[in-house]
N, C-alpha and C positions, 0 to 999 in steps of 0.2 A: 504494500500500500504506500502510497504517495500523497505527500499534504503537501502545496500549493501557496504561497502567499506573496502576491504580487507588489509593488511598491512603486514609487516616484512619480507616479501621475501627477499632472498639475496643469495649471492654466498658465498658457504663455502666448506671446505674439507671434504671428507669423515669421519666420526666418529664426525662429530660435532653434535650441536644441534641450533634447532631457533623456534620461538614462531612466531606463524603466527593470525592475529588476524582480526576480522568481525569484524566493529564499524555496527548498524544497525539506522536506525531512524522509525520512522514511530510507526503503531502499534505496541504496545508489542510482542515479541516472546513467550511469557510462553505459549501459545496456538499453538506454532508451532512445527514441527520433522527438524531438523537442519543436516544439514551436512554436510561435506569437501569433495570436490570433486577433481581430480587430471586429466588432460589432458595430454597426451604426444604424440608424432608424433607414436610411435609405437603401443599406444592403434587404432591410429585413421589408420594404418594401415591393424588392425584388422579387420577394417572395424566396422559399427556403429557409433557410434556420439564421439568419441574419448576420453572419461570421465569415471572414475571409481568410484566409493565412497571410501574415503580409511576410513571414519570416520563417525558415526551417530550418534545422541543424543537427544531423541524422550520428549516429554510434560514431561513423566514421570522423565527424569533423566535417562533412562535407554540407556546404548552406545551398540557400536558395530562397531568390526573394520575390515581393511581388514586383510586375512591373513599376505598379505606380510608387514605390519606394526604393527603388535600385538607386546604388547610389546615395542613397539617404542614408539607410538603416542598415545594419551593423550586427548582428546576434554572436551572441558568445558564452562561454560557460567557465565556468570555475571551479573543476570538482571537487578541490579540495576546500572549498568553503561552500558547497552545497549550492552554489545559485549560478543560475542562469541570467544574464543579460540580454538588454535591447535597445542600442543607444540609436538614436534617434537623432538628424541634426537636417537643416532648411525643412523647417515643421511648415504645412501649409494647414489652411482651414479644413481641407479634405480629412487631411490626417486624425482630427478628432473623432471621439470613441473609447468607448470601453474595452480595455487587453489584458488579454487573457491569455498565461500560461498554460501550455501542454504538455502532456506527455506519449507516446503509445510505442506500439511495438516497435523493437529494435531493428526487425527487419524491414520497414518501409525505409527507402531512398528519402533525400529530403525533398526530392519534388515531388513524391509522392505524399508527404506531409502538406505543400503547397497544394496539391493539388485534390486532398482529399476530403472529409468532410467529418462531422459530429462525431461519426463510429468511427472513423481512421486514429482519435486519439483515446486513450483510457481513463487519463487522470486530466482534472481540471481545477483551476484556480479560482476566485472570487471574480477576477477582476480589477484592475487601477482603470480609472477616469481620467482621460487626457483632453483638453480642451485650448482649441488655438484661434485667438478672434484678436482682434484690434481695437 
């Protein structure tokens, strides 16, 4: 089992940057495919479960991002201090949303984590609040 607890969300300007971070406990993650998930009222519009991957980072080290954040955002982990990162930097309005960490099986690739959905991961987090306005 895996507990979850996301941090650093906050309101900031456009062209800023903020470091958003997964504290985990539980088993070790180095056997897990990890990834940052992004909700917003207009995904869930779409219709679907309202969650996008913007960020993955599979057993191997290997990432993958969304397009609309290449270049921006950043994912990383720290095994030895139990958390996973997601630093974030030229924040636009789009960007805001509630993220949320993940975990799932170690053998999905990480664009498999981008590209998969609710049931692709096992474990989830609360959630941090990110908001970017002027």
């Amino acid at each position: 089992q895996l507990v979850f607890e996301e941090s650093g969300g906050a309101s900031v300007q456009p062209g800023g940057s903020l470091r958003l971070s997964c504290a985990y406990s539980g088993y070790t993650i180095a056997y897990y495919s990890m990834g940052w998930f992004r909700h917003t009222p207009e995904k869930e519009h779409e219709g679907g479960w309202g969650r996008e991957c913007v960020a993955a980072l599979d057993r191997y080290g290997n990432t993958a991002y969304a397009d609309s954040v290449k270049g921006r955002f950043t994912v990383s982990k720290d095994k030895d201090q139990h958390i996973l990162y997601l630093d974030m930097s030229s924040l636009k309005p789009e960007d805001t949303g509630r993220y949320y960490c993940a975990a799932g099986n170690g053998l999905h690739s990480a664009e498999q984590v981008l590209h998969g959905d609710y049931y692709t991961m096992d474990y989830w987090g609360a959630g941090t609040r990110v908001a970017i306005s002027s």
